[in-house]
NUSEMI-437637 format. One record per residue (C-alpha): residue number from 1; x, y, z; residue in three letters. Coordinates in steps of 0.2 Angstrom, whole numbers, always signed. Example, Ala and Ser with C-alpha at 12.3 -4.5 7.8 and 13.67 -1.06 7.14 Angstrom:
1	+62	-22	+39	ala
2	+68	-5	+36	ser
This chain:
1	+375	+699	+515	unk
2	+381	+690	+498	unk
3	+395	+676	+499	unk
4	+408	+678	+486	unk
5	+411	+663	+477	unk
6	+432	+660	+474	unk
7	+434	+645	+464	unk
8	+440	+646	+449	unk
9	+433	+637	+434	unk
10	+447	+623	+432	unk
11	+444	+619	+450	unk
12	+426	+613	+446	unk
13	+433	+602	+429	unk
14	+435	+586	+432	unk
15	+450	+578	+435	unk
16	+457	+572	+417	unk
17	+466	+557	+424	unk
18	+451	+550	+430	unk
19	+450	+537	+415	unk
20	+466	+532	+417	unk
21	+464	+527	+434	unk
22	+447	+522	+429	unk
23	+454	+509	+416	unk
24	+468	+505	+428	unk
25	+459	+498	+441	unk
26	+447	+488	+427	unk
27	+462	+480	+421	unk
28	+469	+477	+440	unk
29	+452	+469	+444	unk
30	+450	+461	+427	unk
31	+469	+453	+429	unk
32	+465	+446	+449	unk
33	+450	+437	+443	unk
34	+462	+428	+427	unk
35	+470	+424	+441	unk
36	+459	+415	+453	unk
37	+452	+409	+439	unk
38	+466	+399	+435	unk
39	+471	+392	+450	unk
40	+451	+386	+452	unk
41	+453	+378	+436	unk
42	+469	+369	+442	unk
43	+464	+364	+458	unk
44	+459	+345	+452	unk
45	+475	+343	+446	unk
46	+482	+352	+463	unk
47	+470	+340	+474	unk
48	+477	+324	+464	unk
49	+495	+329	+466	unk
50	+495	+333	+485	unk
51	+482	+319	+490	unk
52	+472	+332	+495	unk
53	+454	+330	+503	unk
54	+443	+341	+495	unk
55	+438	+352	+512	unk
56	+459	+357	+510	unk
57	+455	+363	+493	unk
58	+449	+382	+500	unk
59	+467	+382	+512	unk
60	+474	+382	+495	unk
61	+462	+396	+487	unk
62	+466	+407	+503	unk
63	+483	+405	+504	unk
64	+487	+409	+485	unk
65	+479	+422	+488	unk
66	+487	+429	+505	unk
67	+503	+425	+497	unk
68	+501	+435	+481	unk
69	+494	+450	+491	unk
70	+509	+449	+504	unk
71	+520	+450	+488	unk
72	+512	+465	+482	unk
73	+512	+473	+498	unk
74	+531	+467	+499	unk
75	+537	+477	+480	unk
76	+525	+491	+484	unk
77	+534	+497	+501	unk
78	+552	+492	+490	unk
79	+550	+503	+474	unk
């Protein structure tokens, strides 16, 4: 007994998209670390202005970055 194969040839090609979602998602990543980035770089001046002791420093990290993800979320589930 032989098994017929059914697929057709444009359901073995590759999806054309896929470097489109490829470079989104580089450019996503690439913008998040920008970002943390920058509030790293500010977080001397961030410490000064709110008499902050420096354990306090990563409540600030995290919460930046809580915040920013809960926004996301928040205009995704809007559109």
């Amino acid at each position: 007994m032989s098994t017929r194969d059914t697929s057709t040839p444009s359901d073995d090609a590759p999806d054309p998209r896929r470097w489109q979602a490829l470079a989104l998602v580089c450019v996503a990543f690439f913008m998040t670390v920008v970002d943390l980035t920058i509030v790293n770089v500010a977080l001397p001046s961030i410490q000064r202005s709110l008499h902050l002791a420096t354990p306090s420093l990563n409540w600030v990290i995290s919460f930046y970055a809580l915040a920013k993800a809960a926004i996301r979320e928040y205009i995704q589930r809007h559109r």
